[in-house]
C-alpha positions as CSV (number, residue, x, y, z in Angstrom):
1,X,8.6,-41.2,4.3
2,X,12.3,-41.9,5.1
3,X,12.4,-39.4,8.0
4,X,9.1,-40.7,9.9
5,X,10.1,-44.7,9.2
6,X,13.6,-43.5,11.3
7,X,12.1,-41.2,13.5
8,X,9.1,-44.2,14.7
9,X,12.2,-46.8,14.6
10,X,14.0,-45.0,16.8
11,X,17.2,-44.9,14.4
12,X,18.3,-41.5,16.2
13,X,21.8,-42.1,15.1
14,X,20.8,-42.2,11.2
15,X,19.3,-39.0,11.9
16,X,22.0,-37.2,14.0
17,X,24.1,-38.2,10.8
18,X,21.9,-36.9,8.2
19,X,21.2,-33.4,10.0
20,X,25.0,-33.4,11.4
21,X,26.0,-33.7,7.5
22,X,23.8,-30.7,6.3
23,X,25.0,-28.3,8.9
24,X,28.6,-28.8,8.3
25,X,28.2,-28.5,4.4
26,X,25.6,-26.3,4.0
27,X,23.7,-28.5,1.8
28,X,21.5,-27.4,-0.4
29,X,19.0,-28.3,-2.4
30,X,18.5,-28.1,-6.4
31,X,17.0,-25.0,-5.9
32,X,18.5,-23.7,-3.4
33,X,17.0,-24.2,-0.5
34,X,18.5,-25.3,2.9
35,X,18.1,-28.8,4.0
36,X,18.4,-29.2,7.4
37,X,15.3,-26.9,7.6
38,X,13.5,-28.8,5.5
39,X,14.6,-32.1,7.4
40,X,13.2,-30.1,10.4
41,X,10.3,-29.2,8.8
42,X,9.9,-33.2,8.2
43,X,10.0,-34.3,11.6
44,X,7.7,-31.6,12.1
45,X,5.5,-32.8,10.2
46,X,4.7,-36.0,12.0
47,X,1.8,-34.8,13.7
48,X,-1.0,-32.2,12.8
49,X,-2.1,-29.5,15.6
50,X,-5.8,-29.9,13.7
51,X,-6.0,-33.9,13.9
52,X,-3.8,-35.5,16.2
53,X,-5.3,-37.0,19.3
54,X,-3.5,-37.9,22.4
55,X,-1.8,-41.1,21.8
56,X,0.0,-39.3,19.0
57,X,1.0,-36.0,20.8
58,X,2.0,-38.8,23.7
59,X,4.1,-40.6,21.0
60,X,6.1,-37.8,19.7
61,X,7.0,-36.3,22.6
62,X,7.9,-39.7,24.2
63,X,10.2,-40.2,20.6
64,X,11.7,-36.8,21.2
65,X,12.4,-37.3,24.5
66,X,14.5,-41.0,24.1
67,X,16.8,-39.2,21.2
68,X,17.6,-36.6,23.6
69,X,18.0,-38.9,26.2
70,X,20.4,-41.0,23.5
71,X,21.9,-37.7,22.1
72,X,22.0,-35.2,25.3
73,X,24.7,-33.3,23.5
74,X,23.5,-32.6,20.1
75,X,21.1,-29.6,19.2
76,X,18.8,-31.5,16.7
77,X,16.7,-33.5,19.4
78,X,15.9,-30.2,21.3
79,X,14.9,-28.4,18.5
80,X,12.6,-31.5,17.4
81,X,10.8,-31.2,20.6
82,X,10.5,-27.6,20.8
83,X,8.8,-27.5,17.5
84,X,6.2,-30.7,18.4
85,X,5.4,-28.3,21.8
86,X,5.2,-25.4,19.3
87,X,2.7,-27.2,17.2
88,X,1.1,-28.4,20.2
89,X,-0.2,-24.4,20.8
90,X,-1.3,-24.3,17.6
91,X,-3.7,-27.1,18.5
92,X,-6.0,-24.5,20.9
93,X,-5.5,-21.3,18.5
94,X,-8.4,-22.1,16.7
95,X,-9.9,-21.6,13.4
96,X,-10.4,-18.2,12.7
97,X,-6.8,-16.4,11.8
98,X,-7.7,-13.0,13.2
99,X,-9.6,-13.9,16.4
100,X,-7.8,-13.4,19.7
101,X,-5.6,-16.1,20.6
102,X,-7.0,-18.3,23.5
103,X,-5.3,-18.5,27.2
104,X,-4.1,-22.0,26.4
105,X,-2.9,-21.3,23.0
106,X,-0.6,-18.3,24.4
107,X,0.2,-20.6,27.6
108,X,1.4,-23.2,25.5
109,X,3.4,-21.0,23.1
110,X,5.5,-19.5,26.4
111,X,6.0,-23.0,27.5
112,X,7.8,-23.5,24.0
113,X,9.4,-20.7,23.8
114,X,11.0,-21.5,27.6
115,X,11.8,-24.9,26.6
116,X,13.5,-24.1,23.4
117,X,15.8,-21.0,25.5
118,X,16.4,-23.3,28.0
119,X,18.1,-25.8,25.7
120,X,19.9,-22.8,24.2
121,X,23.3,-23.6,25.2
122,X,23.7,-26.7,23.5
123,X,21.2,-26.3,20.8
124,X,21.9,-23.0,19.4
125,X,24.7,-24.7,17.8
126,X,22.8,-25.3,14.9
127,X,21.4,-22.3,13.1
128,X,17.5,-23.8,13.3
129,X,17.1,-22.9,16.3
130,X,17.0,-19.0,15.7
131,X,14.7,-19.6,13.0
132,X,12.1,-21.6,15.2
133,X,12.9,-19.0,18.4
134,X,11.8,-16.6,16.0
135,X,9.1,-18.0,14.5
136,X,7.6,-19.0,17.8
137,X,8.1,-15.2,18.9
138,X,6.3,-14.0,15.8
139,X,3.3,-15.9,16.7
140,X,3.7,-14.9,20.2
141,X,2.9,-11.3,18.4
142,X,6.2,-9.3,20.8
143,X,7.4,-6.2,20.3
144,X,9.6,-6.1,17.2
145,X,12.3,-5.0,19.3
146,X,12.3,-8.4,20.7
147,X,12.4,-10.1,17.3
148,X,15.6,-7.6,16.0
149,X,17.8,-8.8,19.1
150,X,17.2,-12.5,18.1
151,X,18.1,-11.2,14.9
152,X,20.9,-9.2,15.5
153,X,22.7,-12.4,17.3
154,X,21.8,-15.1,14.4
155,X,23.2,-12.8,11.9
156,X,26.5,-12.8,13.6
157,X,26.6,-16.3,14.1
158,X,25.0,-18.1,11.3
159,X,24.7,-15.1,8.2
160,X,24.5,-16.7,5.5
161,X,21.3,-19.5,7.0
162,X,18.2,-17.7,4.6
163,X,15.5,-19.6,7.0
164,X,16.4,-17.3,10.0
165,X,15.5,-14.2,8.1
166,X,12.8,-15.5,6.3
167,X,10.8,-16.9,9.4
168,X,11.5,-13.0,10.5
169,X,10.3,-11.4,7.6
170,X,6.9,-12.7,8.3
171,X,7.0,-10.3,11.2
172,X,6.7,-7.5,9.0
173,X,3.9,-8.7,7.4
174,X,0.8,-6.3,7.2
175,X,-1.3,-9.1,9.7
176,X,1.8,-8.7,12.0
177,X,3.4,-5.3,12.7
178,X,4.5,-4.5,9.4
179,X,3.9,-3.4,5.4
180,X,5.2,-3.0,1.8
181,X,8.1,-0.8,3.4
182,X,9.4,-2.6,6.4
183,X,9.9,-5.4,4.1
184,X,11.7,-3.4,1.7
185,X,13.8,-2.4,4.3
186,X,14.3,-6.1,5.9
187,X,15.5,-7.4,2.6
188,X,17.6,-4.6,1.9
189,X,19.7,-5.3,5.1
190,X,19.2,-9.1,5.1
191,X,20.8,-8.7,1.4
192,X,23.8,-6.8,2.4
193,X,24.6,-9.6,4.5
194,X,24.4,-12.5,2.6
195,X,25.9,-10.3,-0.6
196,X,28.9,-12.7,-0.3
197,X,27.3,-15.9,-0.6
198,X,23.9,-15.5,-2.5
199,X,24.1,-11.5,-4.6
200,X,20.5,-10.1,-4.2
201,X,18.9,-13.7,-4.3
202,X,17.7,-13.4,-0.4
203,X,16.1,-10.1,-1.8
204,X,14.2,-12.4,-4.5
205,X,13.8,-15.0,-2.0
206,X,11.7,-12.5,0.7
207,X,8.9,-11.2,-2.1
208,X,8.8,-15.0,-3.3
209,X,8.3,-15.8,0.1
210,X,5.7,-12.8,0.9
211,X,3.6,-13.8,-2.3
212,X,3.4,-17.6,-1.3
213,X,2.3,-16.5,2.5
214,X,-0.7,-14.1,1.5
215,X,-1.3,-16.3,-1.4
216,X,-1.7,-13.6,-3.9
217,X,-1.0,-15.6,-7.0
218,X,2.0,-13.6,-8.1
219,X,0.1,-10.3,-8.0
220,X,2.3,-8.3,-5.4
221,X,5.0,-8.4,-8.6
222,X,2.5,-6.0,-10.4
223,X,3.0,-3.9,-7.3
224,X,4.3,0.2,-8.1
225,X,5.6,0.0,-4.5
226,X,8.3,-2.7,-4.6
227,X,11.7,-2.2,-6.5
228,X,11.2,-4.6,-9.0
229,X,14.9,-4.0,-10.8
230,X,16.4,-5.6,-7.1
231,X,14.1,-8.1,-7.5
232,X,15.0,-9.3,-10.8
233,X,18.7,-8.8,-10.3
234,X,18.3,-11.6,-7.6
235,X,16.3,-13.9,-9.8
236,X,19.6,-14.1,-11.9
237,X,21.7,-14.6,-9.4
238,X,19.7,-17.1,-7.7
239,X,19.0,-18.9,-11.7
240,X,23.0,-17.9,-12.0
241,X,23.7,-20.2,-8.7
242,X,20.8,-23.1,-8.7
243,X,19.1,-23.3,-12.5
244,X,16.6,-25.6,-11.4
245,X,13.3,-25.5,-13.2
246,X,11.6,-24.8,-10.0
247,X,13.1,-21.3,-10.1
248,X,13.2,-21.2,-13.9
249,X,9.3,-21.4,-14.0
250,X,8.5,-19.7,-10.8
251,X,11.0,-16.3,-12.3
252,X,9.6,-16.7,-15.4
253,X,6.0,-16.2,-14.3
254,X,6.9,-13.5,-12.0
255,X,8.4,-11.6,-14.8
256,X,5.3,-11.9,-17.0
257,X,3.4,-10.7,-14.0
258,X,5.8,-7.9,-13.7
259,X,5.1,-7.0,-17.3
260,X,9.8,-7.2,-17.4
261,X,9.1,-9.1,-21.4
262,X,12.6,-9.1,-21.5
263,X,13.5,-11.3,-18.6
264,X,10.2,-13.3,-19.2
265,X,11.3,-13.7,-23.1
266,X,15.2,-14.8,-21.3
267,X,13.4,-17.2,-18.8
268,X,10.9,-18.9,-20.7
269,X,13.4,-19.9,-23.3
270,X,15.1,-21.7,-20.4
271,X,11.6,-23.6,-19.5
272,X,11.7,-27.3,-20.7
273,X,8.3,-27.9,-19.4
274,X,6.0,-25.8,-18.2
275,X,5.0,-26.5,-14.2
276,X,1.6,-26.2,-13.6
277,X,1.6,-25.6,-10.2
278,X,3.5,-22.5,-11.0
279,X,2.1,-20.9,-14.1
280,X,-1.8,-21.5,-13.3
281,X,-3.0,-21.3,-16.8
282,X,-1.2,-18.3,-17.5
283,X,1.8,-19.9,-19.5
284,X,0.3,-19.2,-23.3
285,X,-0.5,-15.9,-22.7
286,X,3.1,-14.5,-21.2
287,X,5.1,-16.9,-23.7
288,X,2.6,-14.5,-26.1
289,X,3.6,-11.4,-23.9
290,X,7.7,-12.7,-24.2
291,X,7.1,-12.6,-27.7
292,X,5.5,-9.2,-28.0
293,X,6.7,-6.5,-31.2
294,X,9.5,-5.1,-29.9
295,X,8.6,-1.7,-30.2
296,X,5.5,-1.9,-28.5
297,X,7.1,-3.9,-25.8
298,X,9.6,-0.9,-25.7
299,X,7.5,1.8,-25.0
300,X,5.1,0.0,-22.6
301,X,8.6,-0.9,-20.4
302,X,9.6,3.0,-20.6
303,X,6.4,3.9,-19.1
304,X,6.2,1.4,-16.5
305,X,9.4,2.4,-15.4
306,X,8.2,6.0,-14.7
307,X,4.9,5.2,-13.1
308,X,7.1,2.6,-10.8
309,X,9.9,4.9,-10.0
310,X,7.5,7.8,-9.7
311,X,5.2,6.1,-6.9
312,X,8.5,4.8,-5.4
313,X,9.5,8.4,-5.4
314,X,13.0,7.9,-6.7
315,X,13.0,11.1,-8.5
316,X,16.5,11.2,-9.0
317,X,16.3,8.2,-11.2
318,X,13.4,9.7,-13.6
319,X,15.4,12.9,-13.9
320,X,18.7,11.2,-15.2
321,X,16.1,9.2,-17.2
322,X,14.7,11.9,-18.8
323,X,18.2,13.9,-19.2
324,X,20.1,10.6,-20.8
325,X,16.6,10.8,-23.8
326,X,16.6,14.6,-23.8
327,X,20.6,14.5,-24.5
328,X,21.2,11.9,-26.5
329,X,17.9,12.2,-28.7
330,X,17.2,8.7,-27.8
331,X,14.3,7.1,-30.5
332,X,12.7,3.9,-30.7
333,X,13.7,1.6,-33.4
334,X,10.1,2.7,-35.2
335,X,11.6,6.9,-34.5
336,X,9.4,7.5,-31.8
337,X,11.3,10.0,-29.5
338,X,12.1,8.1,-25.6
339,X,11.1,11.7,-24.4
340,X,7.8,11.5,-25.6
341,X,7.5,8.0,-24.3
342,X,8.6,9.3,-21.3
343,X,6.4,11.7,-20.6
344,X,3.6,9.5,-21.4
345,X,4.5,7.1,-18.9
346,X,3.9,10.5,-16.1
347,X,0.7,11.2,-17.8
348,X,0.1,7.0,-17.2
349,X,0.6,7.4,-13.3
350,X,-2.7,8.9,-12.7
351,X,-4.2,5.6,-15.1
352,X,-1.9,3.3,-12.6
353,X,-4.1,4.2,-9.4
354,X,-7.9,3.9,-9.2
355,X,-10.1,7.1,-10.2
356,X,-10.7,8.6,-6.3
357,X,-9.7,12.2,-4.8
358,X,-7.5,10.2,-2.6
359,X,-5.6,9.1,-5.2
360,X,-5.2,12.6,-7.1
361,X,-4.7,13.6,-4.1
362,X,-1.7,11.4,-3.8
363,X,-0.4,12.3,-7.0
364,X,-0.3,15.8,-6.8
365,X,1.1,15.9,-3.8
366,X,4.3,13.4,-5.3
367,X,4.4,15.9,-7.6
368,X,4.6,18.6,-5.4
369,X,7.8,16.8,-3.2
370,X,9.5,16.1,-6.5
371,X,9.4,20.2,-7.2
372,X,10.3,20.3,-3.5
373,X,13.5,18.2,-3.8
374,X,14.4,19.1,-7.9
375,X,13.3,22.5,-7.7
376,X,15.7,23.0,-11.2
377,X,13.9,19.8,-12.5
378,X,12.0,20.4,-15.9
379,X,9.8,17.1,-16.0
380,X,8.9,17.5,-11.9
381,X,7.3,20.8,-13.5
């Protein structure tokens, strides 16, 4: 309410100062996320592609244009306007996600695009507006080399602002031009980058970010395909840096999902109250799951860790696995040899899939790359 009661009063000036302030501190919120974008996001906000009529596109553009007009040298202005022209394309795109855009969606989305690169100069001097160029190219559906030199300049001005690569990552979503592995790859390099500032949190961030966009309620966690240890060590260090209960809950539940008892069983003892929103009903069972026999929990972590590792094909992980039990005569605390666990965790990867000759097929043929690679390996035999 605060942003649209100074945005319709025309108090331009309190909201040069606000934005101003979060750009040269950084500011964050609770959790961790970046508040200028969500300020932008505000603004944004004003007006609905779906409902909004004429006299309200007429009124924020004519508001957007009188803050430029009182601010000609500040980036924030621009970028307001370029995202109310952005969301003015969205008006003709229609209904239906996967039907072909319209002329006038696309014709609209170009004129955005120009305005916002036109303004470049003077707006690019706040980190937005690489996030909303690359957002708007997303949805303009270019070549992904188009995207990675966007990219390749905000990382070397702004590296450390998380809402530029997570507007990209969307690219690589499967409804885009991407998959499981692109993404992987994306957060890999985005997490180099921002090592410094955040540890492997913008690595947590993206998968958080995936599951929210195709609304999978926390099931792309159970995935065998994503590297799930990555993804937990930047849950800490995001906990570590911003121990909101926002990301208390939200880690927690992903942990259950993840079947990782351990960190559920560290997280949910952090949870003071149980958000709703997040959990989804699920809360009794994984605090039940957190406090699981230990034993049982033991042995059903040693086997997912093989079937994970095993369709992630990180087969010199599962050899030094098996070596470090075979060595050291690891047991469980009941005196169940690791080994044994072990080896029913390969015997579990064929269970992990679906029953189809694709999927044998699949398996086998794994298993024949791992004898490839590990010739000398006795477990890939």
């Amino acid at each position: 309410m605060e942003v649209a009661n100074l945005f319709w009063k025309s108090k331009f000036t309190d909201l040069e100062q606000r934005l101003n302030s979060y750009r040269e501190n950084n500011s964050r919120t609770s959790d961790g996320l970046w508040m200028s974008h969500i300020y932008y996001n505000s603004l944004a906000g004003l007006v609905s592609p779906k409902f909004a009529d004429k006299k309200s596109w007429d009124s924020v553009f004519q508001k957007a244009d009188e803050w430029i007009k009182q601010y000609p040298d500040a980036p924030s202005a621009y970028i307001v306007k370029a995202n109310f022209l952005h969301l003015y394309a969205w008006k003709f795109r229609g209904e239906e996600p996967d039907a072909k855009p319209s002329s006038a969606y696309i014709e609209n989305l170009q004129k955005a695009i120009e305005y916002l690169q036109s303004t470049k100069k003077t707006s690019s001097g706040d980190p937005e507006w690489y996030a909303r160029m690359i957002l708007m190219l997303k949805d303009l559906d270019v070549a992904e080399g188009i995207i990675q030199k966007q990219l390749d300049e905000a990382s070397k001005r702004y590296p450390e602002y998380g809402p530029i690569y997570l507007n990209a990552m969307e690219y690589f979503l499967p409804k885009w031009q991407g998959d499981l592995s692109k993404i992987e790859a994306f957060a890999n390099a985005v997490a180099q980058l921002t090592h410094k500032s955040e540890g492997m949190g913008m690595f947590a961030r993206f998968y958080w970010t995936v599951s929210q966009l195709v609304n999978d309620q926390g099931a792309l966690f159970q995935s065998l395909e994503i590297d799930w240890s990555k993804i937990r060590q930047g849950m800490e260090d995001i906990v570590s840096q911003y121990p909101d209960q926002w990301n208390i809950n939200n880690f927690a539940f992903f942990a259950c999902i993840a079947h990782d008892r351990n960190m559920t069983k560290e997280l949910i003892k952090q949870v003071k109250s149980p958000i709703s929103d997040v959990w989804k009903g699920a809360y009794p069972d994984c605090k039940q799951f957190s406090e699981m026999d230990d034993e049982m929990s033991l042995r059903g972590d040693i086997r997912l860790e093989v079937v994970r590792l095993f369709w992630r094909k990180d087969f010199k992980k599962l050899d030094e696995i098996a070596d470090t039990y075979r060595k050291k005569k690891s047991r469980t605390p009941s005196g169940v040899w690791k080994l044994s666990v072990f080896y029913g965790g390969i015997v579990a990867v064929v269970d992990s899939q679906p029953d189809s000759a694709e999927n044998w097929s699949r398996a086998f043929q794994t298993a024949d790359e791992w004898v490839k690679l590990y010739p000398n390996s006795p477990v890939a035999h």
